[in-house]
C-alpha angles and dihedrals in degrees: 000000000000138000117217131163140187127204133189116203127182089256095047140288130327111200130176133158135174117242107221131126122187135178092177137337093285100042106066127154142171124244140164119251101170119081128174126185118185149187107211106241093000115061146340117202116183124184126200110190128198122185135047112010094213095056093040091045087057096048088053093035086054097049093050090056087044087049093051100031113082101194086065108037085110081073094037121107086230094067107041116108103231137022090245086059092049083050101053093043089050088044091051087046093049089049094049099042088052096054093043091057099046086054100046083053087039125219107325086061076092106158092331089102094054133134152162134203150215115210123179133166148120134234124201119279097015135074134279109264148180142214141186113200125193134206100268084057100251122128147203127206135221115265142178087262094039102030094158139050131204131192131179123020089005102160110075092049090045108087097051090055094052089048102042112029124105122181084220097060128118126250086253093063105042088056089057095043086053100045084049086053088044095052099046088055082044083064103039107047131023094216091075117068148142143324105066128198121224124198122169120185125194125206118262090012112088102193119081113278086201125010110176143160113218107211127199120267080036093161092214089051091046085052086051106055092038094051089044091059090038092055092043092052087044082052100052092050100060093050112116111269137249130234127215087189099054114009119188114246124199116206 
């Protein structure tokens, strides 16, 4: 499984994703699921991609030949005019990547090809935006009401994003609100784990600001998740007791 997120902020996107693979508890294996293809001055477009490797290896296998080939640079995400039309031609190649696959496997392929998609970026003269698009193809965007987007194993990073996030907040502090989302998934579920892939995009600039890889042993990461469960068991602590003698009902 995987855990990536995707995060607009009044100042740009905040992207970070895990690396692991697993087919079993004894079959583990890194692999990148960020992936970021720019025009210097004109446009950056970054993918994180969840679900099955294979799919997800041939729809980035398939942009990489678009962006090179120049016979073909009228289908490639470098040369389309808006974000909305990059999301619908990566939603159209998912789908189809994901059809081609299930026939070539034939019919008891079933769900097992399946995969969704992040996909952030700015072109020049609009605004940053982001996407989640599903298998069928369709999409959503980011929104003021919905400013983030999980796939993968969502749930365990999830609260402390719906606490904590302010669209107003600096790039410093996104970072750490993500890494705080990332390690709780870390504890929760072993098919998430390091290393872990940054990318932090700033309006108007269209390269990365900040592209990292967080290994394991990274000592800020390390202070991050230790002060986190130091400040959760502080938390729990100082909330009111309970009493087995007197409990409070409440009718």
């Amino acid at each position: 499984m995987t855990y990536c997120v995707g995060m607009v902020l009044d100042k740009g996107l905040v992207l970070m994703s895990d690396t692991r693979t697993n087919s079993g508890v004894d079959n583990i294996s890194v692999f990148r699921k960020m992936h970021s293809w720019s025009v210097p001055g004109e446009r950056i477009i970054s993918i994180m991609t969840a679900g099955n490797l294979a799919t997800t290896q041939a729809v980035i296998s398939k942009l990489e030949e678009r962006s090179k080939a120049p016979e073909e640079r009228s289908n490639s995400l470098l040369e389309l005019p808006t974000m909305f039309q990059v999301a619908i031609e990566l939603g159209n190649l998912l789908r189809e990547t994901i059809g081609d696959t299930q026939k070539q496997n034939g019919a008891s392929g079933g769900s097992r090809f399946t995969a969704s998609l992040i996909l952030a970026g700015q072109i020049k003269g609009m605004e940053p935006r982001l996407f989640m698009i599903y298998p069928e193809g369709n999409f959503i965007e980011a929104s003021f009401d919905t400013p983030f987007f999980q796939i993968g194993e969502t749930k365990y990073g999830r609260p402390i994003l719906l606490r904590a996030y302010d669209r107003t907040m600096s790039f410093e502090d996104a970072v750490k609100l993500l890494m705080v989302s990332m390690d709780s998934t870390l504890k929760a579920n072993l098919s998430v784990g390091l290393p872990l892939d940054l990318q932090v995009l700033e309006r108007d600039v269209f390269e990365p600001l900040q592209e990292r890889r967080i290994e394991a042993g990274d000592p800020f990461f390390e202070a991050i998740s230790s002060s986190w469960g130091d400040a959760l068991k502080s938390a729990f602590h100082s909330l009111p007791d309970y009493s087995m003698d007197s409990p409070s009902i409440i009718p």
